[in-house]
One Martini backbone bead per residue (centre of mass of N, CA, C, O) as a GRO file, in nm:
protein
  217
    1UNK     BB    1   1.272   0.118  -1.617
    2UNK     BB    2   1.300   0.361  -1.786
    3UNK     BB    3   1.198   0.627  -1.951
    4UNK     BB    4   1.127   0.648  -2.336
    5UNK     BB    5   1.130   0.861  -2.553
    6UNK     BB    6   0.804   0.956  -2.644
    7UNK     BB    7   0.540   1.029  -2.761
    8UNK     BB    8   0.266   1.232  -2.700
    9UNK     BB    9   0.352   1.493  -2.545
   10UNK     BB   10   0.404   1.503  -2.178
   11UNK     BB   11   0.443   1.371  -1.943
   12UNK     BB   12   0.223   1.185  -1.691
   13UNK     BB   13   0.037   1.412  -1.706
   14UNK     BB   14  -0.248   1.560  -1.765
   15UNK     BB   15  -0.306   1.814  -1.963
   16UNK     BB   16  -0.301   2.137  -1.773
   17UNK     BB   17  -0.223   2.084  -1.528
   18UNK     BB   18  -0.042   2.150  -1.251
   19UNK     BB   19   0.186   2.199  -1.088
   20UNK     BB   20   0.414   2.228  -0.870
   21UNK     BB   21   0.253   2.267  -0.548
   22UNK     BB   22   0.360   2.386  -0.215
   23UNK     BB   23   0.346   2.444   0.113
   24UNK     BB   24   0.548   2.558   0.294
   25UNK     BB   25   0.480   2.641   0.574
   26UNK     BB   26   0.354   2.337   0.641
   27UNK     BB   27   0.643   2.226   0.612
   28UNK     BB   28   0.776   2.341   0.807
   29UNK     BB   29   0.622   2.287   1.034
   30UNK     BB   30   0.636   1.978   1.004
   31UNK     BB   31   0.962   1.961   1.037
   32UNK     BB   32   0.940   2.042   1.293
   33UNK     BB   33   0.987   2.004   1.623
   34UNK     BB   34   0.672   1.877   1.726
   35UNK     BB   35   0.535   1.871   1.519
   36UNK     BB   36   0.294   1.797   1.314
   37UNK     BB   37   0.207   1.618   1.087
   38UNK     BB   38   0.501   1.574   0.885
   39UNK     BB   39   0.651   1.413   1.114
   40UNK     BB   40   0.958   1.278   1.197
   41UNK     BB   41   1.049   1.247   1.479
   42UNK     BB   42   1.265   1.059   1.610
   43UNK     BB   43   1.611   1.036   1.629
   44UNK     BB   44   1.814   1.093   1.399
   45UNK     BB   45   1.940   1.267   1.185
   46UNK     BB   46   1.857   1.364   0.841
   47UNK     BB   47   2.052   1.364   0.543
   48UNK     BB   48   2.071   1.377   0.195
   49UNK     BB   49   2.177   1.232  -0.029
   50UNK     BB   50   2.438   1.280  -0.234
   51UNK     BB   51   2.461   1.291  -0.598
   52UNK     BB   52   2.823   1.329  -0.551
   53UNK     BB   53   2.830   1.056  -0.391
   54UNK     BB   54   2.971   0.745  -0.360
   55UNK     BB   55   2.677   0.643  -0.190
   56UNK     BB   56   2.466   0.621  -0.400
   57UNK     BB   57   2.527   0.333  -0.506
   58UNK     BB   58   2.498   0.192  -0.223
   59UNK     BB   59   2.202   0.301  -0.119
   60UNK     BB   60   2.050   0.160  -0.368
   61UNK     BB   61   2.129  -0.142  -0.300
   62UNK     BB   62   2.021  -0.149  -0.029
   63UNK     BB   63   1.738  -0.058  -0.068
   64UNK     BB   64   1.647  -0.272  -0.262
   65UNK     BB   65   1.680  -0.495  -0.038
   66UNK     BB   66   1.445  -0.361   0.180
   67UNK     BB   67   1.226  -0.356  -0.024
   68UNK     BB   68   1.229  -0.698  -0.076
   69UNK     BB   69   1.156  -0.684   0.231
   70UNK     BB   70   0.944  -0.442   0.269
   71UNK     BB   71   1.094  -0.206   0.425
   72UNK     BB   72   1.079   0.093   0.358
   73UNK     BB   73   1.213   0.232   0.585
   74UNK     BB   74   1.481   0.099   0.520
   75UNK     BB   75   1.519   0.216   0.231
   76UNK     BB   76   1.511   0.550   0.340
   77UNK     BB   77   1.775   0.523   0.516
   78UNK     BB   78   1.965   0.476   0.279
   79UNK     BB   79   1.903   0.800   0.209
   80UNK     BB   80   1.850   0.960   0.393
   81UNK     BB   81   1.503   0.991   0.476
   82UNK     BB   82   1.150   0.939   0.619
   83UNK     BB   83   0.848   0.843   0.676
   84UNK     BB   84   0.599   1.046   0.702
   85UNK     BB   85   0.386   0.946   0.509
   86UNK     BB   86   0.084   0.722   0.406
   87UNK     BB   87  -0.109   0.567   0.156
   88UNK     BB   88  -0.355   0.346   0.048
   89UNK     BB   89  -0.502   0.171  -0.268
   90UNK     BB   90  -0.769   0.011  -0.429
   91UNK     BB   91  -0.879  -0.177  -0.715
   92UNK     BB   92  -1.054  -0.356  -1.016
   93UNK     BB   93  -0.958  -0.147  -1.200
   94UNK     BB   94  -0.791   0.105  -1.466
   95UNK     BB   95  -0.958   0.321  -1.648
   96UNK     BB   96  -1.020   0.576  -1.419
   97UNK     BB   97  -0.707   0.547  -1.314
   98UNK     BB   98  -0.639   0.702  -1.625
   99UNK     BB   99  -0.433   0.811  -1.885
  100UNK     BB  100  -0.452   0.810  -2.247
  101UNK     BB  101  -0.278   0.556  -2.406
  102UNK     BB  102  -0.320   0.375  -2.127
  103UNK     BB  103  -0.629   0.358  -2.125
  104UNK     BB  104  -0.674   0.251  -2.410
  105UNK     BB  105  -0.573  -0.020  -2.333
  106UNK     BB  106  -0.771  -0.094  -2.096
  107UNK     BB  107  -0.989  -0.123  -2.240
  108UNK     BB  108  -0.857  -0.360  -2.441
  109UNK     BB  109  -0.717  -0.420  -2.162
  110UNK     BB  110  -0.755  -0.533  -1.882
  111UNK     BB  111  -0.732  -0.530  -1.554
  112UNK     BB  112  -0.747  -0.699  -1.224
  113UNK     BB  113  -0.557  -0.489  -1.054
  114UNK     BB  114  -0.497  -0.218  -0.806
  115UNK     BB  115  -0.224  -0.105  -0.656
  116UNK     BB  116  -0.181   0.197  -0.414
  117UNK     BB  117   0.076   0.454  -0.330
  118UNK     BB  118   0.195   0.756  -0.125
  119UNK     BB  119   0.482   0.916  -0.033
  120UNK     BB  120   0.625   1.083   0.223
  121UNK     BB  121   0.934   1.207   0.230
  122UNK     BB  122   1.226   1.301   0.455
  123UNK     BB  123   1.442   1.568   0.596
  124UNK     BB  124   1.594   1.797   0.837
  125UNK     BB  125   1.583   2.028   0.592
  126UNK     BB  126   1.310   2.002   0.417
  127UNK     BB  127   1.333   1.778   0.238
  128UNK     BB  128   1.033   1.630  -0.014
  129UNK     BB  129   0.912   1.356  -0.117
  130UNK     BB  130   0.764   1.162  -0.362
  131UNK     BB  131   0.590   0.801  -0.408
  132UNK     BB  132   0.486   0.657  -0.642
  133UNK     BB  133   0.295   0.317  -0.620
  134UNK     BB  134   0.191   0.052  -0.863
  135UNK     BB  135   0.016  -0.213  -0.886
  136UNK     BB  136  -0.036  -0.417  -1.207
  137UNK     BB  137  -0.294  -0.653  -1.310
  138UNK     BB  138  -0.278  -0.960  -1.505
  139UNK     BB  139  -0.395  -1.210  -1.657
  140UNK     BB  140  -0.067  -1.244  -1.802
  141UNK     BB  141   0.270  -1.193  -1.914
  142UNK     BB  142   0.134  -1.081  -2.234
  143UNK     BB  143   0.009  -0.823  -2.072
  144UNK     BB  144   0.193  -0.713  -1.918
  145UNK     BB  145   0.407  -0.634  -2.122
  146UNK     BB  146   0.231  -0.448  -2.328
  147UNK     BB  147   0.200  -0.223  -2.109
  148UNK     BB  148   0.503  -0.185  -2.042
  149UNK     BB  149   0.627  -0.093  -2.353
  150UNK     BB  150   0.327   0.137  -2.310
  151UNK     BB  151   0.478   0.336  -2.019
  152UNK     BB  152   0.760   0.345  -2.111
  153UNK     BB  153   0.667   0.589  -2.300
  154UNK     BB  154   0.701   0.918  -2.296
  155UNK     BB  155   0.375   1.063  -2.285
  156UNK     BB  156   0.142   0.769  -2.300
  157UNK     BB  157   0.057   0.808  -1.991
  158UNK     BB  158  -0.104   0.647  -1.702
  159UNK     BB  159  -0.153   0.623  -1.400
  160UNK     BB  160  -0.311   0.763  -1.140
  161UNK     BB  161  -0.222   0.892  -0.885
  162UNK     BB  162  -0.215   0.987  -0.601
  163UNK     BB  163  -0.337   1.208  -0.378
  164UNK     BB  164  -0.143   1.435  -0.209
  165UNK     BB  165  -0.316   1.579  -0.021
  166UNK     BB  166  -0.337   1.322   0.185
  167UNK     BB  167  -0.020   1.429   0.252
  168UNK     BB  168  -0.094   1.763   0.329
  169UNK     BB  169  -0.027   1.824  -0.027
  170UNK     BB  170  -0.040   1.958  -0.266
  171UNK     BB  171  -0.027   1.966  -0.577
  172UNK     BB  172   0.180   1.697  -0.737
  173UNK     BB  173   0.345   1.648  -1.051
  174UNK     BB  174   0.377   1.386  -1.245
  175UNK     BB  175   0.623   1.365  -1.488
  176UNK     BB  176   0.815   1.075  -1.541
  177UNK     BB  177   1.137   1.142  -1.499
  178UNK     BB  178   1.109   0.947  -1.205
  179UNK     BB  179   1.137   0.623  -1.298
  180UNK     BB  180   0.994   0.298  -1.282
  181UNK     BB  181   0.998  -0.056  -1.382
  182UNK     BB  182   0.867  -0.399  -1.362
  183UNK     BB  183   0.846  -0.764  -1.387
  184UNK     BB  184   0.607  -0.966  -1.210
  185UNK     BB  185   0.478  -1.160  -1.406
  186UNK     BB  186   0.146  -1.030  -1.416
  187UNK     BB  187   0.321  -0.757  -1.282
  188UNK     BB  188   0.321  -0.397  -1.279
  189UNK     BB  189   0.578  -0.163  -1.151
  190UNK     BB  190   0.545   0.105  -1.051
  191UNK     BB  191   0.747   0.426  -1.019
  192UNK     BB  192   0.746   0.768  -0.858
  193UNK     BB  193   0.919   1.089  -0.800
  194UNK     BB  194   0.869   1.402  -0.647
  195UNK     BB  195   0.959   1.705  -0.542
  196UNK     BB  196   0.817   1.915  -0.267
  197UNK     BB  197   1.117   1.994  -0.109
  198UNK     BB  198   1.358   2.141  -0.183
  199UNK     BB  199   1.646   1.974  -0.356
  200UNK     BB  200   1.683   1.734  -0.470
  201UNK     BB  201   1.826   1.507  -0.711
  202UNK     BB  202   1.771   1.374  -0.961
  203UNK     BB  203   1.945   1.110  -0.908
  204UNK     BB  204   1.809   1.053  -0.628
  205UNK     BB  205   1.498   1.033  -0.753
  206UNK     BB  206   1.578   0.787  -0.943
  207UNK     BB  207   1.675   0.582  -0.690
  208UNK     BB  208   1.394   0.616  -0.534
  209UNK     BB  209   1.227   0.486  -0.805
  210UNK     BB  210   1.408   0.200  -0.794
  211UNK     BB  211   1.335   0.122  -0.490
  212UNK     BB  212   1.033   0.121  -0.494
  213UNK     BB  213   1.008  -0.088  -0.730
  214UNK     BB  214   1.034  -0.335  -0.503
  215UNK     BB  215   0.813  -0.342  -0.353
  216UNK     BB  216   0.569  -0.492  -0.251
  217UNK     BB  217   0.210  -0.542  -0.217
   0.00000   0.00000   0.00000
């Protein structure tokens, strides 16, 4: 589900972090042909679906399907877009990878595993969003649900997302406002999602954590 306004604070990431910036210079060189790190590679070319296309609602019904099989690539293609970059870690504790009142919650109900996901995609045009994805592991049903509850609240804290970094992009805030979660028996799946480079429209990137939000782990 989407995140609901409340809570202190306000957005995803800890209190003074700096907000999204990104070298524009290394993604230019990097979506051009032929050039290195985020390259697009072979293939057709692909420009972002346009959140005013009556295919919008098409792409993420779509995506989600290529989701639940596994596919990410099939289902970033499905929004005219491609995996440029990828990192995955896993953990098995929550308290130090958390922050406010999340990380609160960890300390009094532990998690058993934590598995992230960190994607950079992107199209022909530019345009370059981020993806993270958390699956997060507990006892049972009502330790998951609980966390669920209040993590679904804007403003209380999060998982903390892979660094950007990783995917040779500068440091880029998650504000949670490009949300998704649900419940898997035992796991709580995050999806964020933020805009890296060029336009995408809000509306596209609430689709794409939608999408994401259903890869298994």
């Amino acid at each position: 589900m989407a995140r609901r306004i409340g809570g202190p604070g306000g957005g995803s990431d800890p209190a003074g972090k700096a907000g999204a910036v990104v070298v524009a210079g290394v993604l230019a060189m990097s979506l051009a042909a032929g050039g290195g790190g985020l390259a697009l590679g072979g293939g057709a070319s692909t420009t972002a679906v346009d959140s005013a296309s009556v295919n919008l609602g098409k792409a993420r019904s779509e995506g989600k399907k290529s989701a639940r099989k596994g596919d990410a690539d099939g289902a970033w293609r499905q929004m005219n877009m491609r995996t440029l970059k990828r990192t995955t870690k896993q953990a098995v504790e929550c308290v130090s990878h958390s922050f406010g009142q999340v990380r609160n919650h960890f300390a009094r109900n532990p998690c058993t595993s934590l598995d992230r996901t960190l994607f950079a995609i992107g199209d022909d045009r530019g345009d370059v969003a981020v993806v993270s994805v958390a699956w997060v592991g507990f006892r049972n049903r009502r330790d998951a649900g609980g966390f669920k509850k209040l993590i679904d609240v804007h403003g209380t804290g999060d998982i903390t997302p892979l660094a950007t970094p990783l995917l040779d992009l500068a440091d880029i805030r998650f504000t949670g406002l490009h949300y998704q979660s649900r419940s898997d028996g035992s796991t709580v799946v995050i999806a964020e999602v933020e805009s890296a480079s060029g336009q995408t429209s809000g509306d596209v990137l609430d689709a794409m954590a939608d999408i994401a939000s259903w890869l298994p782990r």
